[in-house]
DRENBALUM-613893 format. One record per residue (C-alpha): residue number from 1; chain; x, y, z; residue in one letter. Coordinates in steps of 0.1 Angstrom, whole numbers, padded with zeros to 4 digits. Each point is the difference from the previous one (the first is absolute). Layout:
<rs>
R    k  c     c1     c2     c3  r
R  NUM  A      X      Y      Z  a
...
</rs>
This chain:
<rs>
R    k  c     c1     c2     c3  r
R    1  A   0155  -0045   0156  x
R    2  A   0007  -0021  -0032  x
R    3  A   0014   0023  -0024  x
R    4  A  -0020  -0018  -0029  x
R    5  A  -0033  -0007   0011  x
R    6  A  -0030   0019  -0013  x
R    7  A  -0034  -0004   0019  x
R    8  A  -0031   0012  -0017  x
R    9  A  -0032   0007   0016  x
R   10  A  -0030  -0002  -0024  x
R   11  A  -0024  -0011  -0020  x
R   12  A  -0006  -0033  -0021  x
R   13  A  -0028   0004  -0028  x
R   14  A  -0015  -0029  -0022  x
R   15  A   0002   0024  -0034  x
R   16  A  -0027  -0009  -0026  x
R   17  A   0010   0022  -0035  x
R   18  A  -0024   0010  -0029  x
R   19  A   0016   0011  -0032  x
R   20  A  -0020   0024  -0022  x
R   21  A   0009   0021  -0030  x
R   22  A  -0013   0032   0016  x
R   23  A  -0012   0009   0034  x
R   24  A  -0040   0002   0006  x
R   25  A  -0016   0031   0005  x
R   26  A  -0025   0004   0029  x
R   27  A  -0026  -0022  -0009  x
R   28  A   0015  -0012  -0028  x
R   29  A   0007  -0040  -0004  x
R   30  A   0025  -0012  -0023  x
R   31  A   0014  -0037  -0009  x
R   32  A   0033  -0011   0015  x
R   33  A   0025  -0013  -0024  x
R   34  A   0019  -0021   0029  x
R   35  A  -0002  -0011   0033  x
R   36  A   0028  -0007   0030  x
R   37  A   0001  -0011   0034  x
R   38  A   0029   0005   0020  x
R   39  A   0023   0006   0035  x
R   40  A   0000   0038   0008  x
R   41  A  -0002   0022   0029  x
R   42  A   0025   0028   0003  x
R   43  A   0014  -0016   0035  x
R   44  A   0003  -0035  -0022  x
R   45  A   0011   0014  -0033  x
R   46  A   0027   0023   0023  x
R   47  A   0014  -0030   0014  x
R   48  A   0005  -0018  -0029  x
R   49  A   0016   0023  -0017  x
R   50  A   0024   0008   0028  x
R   51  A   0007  -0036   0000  x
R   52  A   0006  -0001  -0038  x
R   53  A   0022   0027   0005  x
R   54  A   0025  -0018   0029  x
R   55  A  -0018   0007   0033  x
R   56  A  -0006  -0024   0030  x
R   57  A  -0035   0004  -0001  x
R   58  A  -0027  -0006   0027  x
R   59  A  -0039   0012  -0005  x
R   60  A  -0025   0009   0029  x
R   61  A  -0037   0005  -0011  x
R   62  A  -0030  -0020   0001  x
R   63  A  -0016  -0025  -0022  x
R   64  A  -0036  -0019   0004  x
R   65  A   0001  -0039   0003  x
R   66  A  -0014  -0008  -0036  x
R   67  A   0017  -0005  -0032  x
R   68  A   0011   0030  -0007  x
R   69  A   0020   0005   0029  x
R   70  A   0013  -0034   0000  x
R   71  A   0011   0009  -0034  x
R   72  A   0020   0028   0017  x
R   73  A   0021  -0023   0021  x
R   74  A   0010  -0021  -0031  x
R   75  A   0009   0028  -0018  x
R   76  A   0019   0017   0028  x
R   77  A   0018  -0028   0009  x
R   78  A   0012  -0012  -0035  x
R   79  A   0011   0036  -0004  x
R   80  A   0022  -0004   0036  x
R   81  A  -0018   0025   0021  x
R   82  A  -0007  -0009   0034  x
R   83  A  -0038   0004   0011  x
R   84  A   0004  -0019   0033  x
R   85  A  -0020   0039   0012  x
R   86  A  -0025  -0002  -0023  x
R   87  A  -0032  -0005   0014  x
R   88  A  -0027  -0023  -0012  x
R   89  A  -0035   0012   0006  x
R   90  A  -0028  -0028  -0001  x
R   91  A  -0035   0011  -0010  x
R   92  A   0018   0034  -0016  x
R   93  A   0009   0000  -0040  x
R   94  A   0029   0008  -0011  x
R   95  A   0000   0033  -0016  x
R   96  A  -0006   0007  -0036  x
R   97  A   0010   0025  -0026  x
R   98  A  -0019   0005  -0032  x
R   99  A   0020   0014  -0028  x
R  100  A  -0015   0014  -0033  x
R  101  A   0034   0001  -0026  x
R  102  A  -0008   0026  -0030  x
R  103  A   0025  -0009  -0036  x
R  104  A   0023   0028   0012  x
R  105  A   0007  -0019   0033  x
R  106  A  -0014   0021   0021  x
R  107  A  -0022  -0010   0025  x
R  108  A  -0028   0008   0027  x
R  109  A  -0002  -0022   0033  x
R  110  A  -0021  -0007   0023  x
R  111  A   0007  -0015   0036  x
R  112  A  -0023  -0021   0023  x
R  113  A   0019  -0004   0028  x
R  114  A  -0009  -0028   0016  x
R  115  A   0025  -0016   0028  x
R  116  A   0024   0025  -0006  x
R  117  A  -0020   0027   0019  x
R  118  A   0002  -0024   0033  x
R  119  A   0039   0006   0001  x
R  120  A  -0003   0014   0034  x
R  121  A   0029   0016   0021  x
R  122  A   0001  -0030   0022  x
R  123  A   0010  -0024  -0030  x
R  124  A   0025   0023  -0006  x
R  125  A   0011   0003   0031  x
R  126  A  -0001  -0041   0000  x
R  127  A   0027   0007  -0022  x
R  128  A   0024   0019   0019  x
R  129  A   0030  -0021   0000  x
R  130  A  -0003  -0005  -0040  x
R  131  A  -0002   0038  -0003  x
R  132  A   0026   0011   0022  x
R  133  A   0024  -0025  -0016  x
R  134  A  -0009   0018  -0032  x
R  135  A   0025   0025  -0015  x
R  136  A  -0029   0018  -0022  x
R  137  A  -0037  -0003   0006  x
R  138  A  -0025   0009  -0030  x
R  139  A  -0033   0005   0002  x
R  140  A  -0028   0012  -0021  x
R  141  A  -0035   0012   0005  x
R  142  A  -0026  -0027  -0008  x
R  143  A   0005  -0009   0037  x
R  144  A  -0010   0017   0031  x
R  145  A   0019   0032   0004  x
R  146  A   0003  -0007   0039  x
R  147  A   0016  -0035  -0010  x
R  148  A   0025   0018  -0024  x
R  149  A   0007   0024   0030  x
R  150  A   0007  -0029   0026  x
R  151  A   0020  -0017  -0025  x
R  152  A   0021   0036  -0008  x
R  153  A   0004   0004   0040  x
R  154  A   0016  -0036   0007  x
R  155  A   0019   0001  -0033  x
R  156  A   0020   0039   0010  x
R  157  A   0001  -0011   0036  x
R  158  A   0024  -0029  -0011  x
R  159  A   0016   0023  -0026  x
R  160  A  -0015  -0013  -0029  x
R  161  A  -0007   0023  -0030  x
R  162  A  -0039   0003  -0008  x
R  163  A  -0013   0005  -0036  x
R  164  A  -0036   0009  -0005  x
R  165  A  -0015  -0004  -0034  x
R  166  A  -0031   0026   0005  x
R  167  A  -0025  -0020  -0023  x
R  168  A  -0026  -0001  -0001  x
R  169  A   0003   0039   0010  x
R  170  A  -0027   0013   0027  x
R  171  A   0005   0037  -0001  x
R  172  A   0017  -0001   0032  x
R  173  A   0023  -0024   0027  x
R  174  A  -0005  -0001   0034  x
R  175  A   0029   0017   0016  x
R  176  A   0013  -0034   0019  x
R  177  A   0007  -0014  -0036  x
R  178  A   0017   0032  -0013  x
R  179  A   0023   0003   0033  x
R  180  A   0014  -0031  -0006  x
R  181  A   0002   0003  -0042  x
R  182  A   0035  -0001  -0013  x
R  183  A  -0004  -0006  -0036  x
R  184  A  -0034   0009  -0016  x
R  185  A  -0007  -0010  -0038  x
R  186  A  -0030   0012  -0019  x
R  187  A  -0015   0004  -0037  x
R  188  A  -0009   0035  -0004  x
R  189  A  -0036  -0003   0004  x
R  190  A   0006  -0009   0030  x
R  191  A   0029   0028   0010  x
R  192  A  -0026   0026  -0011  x
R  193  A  -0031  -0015   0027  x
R  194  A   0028  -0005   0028  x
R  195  A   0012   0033  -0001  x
R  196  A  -0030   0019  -0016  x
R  197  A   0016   0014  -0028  x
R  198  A  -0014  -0001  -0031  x
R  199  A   0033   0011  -0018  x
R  200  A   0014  -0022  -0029  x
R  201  A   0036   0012   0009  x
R  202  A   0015  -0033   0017  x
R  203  A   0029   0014   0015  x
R  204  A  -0022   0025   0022  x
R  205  A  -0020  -0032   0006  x
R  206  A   0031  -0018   0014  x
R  207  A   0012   0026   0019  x
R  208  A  -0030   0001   0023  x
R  209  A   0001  -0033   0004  x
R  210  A   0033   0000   0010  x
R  211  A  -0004   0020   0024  x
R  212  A  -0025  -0024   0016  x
R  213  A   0022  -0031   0005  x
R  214  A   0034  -0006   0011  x
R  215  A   0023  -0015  -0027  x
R  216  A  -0019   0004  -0030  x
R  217  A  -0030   0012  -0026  x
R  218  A  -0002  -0022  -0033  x
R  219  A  -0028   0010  -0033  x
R  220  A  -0005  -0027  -0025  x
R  221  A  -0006   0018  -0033  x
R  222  A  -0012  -0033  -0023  x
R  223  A   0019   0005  -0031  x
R  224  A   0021   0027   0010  x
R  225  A   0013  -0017   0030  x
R  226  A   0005   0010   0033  x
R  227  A   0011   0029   0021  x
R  228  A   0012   0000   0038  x
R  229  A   0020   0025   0024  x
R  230  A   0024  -0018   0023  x
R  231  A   0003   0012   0038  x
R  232  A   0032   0028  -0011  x
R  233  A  -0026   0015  -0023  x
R  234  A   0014  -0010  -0031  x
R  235  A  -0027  -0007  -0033  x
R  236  A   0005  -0027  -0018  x
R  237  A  -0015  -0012  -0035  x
R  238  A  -0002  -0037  -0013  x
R  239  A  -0015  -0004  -0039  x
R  240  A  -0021  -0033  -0001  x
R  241  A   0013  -0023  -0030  x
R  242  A  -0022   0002  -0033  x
R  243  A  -0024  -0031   0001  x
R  244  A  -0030  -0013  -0020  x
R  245  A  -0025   0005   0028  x
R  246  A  -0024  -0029   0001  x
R  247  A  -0016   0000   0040  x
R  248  A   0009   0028   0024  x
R  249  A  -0016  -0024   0028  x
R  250  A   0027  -0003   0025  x
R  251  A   0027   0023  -0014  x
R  252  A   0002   0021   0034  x
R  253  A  -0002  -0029   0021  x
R  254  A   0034  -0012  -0026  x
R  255  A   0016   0035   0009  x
R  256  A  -0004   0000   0033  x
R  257  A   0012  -0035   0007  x
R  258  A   0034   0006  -0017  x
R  259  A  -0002   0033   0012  x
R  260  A   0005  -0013   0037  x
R  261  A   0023  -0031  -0011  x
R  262  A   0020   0024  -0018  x
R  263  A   0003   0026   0032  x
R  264  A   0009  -0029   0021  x
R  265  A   0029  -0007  -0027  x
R  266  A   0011   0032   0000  x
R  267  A  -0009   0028   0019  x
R  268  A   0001   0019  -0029  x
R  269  A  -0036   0024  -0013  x
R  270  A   0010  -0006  -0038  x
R  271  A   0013  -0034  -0002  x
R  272  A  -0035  -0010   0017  x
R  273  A  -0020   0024  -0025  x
R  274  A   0021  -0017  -0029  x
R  275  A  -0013  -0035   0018  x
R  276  A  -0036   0009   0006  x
R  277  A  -0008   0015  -0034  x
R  278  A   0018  -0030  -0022  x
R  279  A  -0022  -0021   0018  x
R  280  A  -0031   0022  -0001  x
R  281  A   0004   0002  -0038  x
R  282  A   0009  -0039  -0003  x
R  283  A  -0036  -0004   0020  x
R  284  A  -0020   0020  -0029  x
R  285  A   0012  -0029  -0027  x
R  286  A  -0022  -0031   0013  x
R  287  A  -0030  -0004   0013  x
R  288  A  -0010   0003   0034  x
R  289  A   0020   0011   0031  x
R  290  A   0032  -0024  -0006  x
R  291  A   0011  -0028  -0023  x
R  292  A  -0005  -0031   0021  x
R  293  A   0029  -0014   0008  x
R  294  A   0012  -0019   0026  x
R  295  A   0029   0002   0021  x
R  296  A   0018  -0027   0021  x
R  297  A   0012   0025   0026  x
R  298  A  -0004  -0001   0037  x
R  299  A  -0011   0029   0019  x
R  300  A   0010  -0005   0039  x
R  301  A  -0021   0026   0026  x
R  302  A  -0019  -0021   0027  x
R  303  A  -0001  -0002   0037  x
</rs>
């Protein structure tokens, strides 16, 4: 087990944003006041961000063959992520997210999935070797839940420490991805569908959750930051830092990434809140899911 690598088994999305000064009402049509397209995908964002953050970095998921997805590859390979896993689909598209950004930052997206959903638990397992030589394996939920549970079941097997991001939230896991779930980290729309509460008191939130997984329940709380319980039971806040919020596209994907690079740094709940949320924040001040930047690292997880 390399005690730095990350592997992260997800999605890659093709993100086309519309800004607008107010969200339409059903019906309604308003005129856009901008217009991006960008790299997203919570898998692809993740990654980056953990990479950004210090991580060895390899990303399993699946992209079509058209430009889109040959714009993932250049993007994940100037960034120094390894994607000798990913799998190229010809005749599939590669997914796309459609994001409508309101002045306040906020946003509402919607996913077409695309390749991603042909992740199967045979490209995972494809991948064994990569993900056993993991020390953390993240995954998300814009994937096939039976891929994120393969990927789980190699990853604990060979002592890894799994991470699931539970977006986009479904009401309910399968029980093979939540027997093998050490860390989870949601939002708390999505704590309240998985655990079918429709209380706004977080800390009850997180203590079900907690009591799901093996290691670890994390809430992101947007502005106010983030709350987690560590496996001795012990609460801990984080405040987020005070930021002119311009795009919340991507800012949970930014948390989670450091999150994980910062667990693997230290083994430490609050250092890795203190990681994730800085980041998360940082993510709200730019367009889009991250700045692009491009890194000369190498990331090192083949066969």
């Amino acid at each position: 087990m390399n005690p730095g690598v990350i592997v992260v088994i997800g999605s890659y999305c093709h993100d086309v944003g519309l800004q607008v000064n107010n969200f339409p009402a059903p019906g309604e049509t308003v005129i856009g006041v901008g217009y991006l397209e960008s790299h997203g995908g919570k898998g692809s964002n993740q990654a980056i961000h953990a990479r950004r953050a210090g991580a060895t970095v390899a990303f399993v998921g699946a992209i079509g063959d058209d430009d889109a997805g040959r714009g993932a590859l250049n993007l994940w390979r100037s960034e120094g992520i390894d994607m000798s896993h990913t799998v190229v689909r010809p005749g599939t598209p590669t997914g796309k997210a459609f994001i409508v950004i309101a002045a306040t930052g906020e946003n509402h997206i919607v996913v077409s999935s695309g390749a991603n959903a042909t992740l199967l638990p045979n490209n995972v397992a494809a991948a064994r070797s990569c993900i056993a030589g993991a020390s953390l394996v993240l995954a998300q939920l814009e994937v096939p839940a039976a891929s994120v549970a393969e990927a789980f079941l190699i990853g604990r097997r060979a002592g890894a420490v799994t991470v699931l991001n539970a977006a986009p939230a479904a009401g309910s896991l399968p029980d093979a991805v939540w027997t093998n779930t050490d860390f989870l980290i949601v939002n708390e729309t999505e704590a309240r569908q998985l655990t079918g509460y429709a209380t706004e008191d977080n800390q009850k939130l997180c203590v079900l959750l907690r009591s799901q997984v093996r290691l670890g329940a994390v809430i992101t709380l947007g502005a106010m930051g983030a709350i987690g319980i560590a496996a001795d039971g012990e609460i801990v806040r984080v405040a987020a830092p005070s930021v002119a919020v311009v795009d919340t596209t991507g800012a949970g994907d930014a948390f989670v990434g450091a999150f994980c690079a910062g667990w693997l740094r230290t083994l430490d709940l609050r250092a890795s809140l203190q990681l994730g949320t800085a980041a998360g924040s940082l993510a709200c001040t730019f367009r889009g899911a991250f700045q692009p930047l491009a890194f000369a690292h190498s990331a090192n997880c083949e066969d």
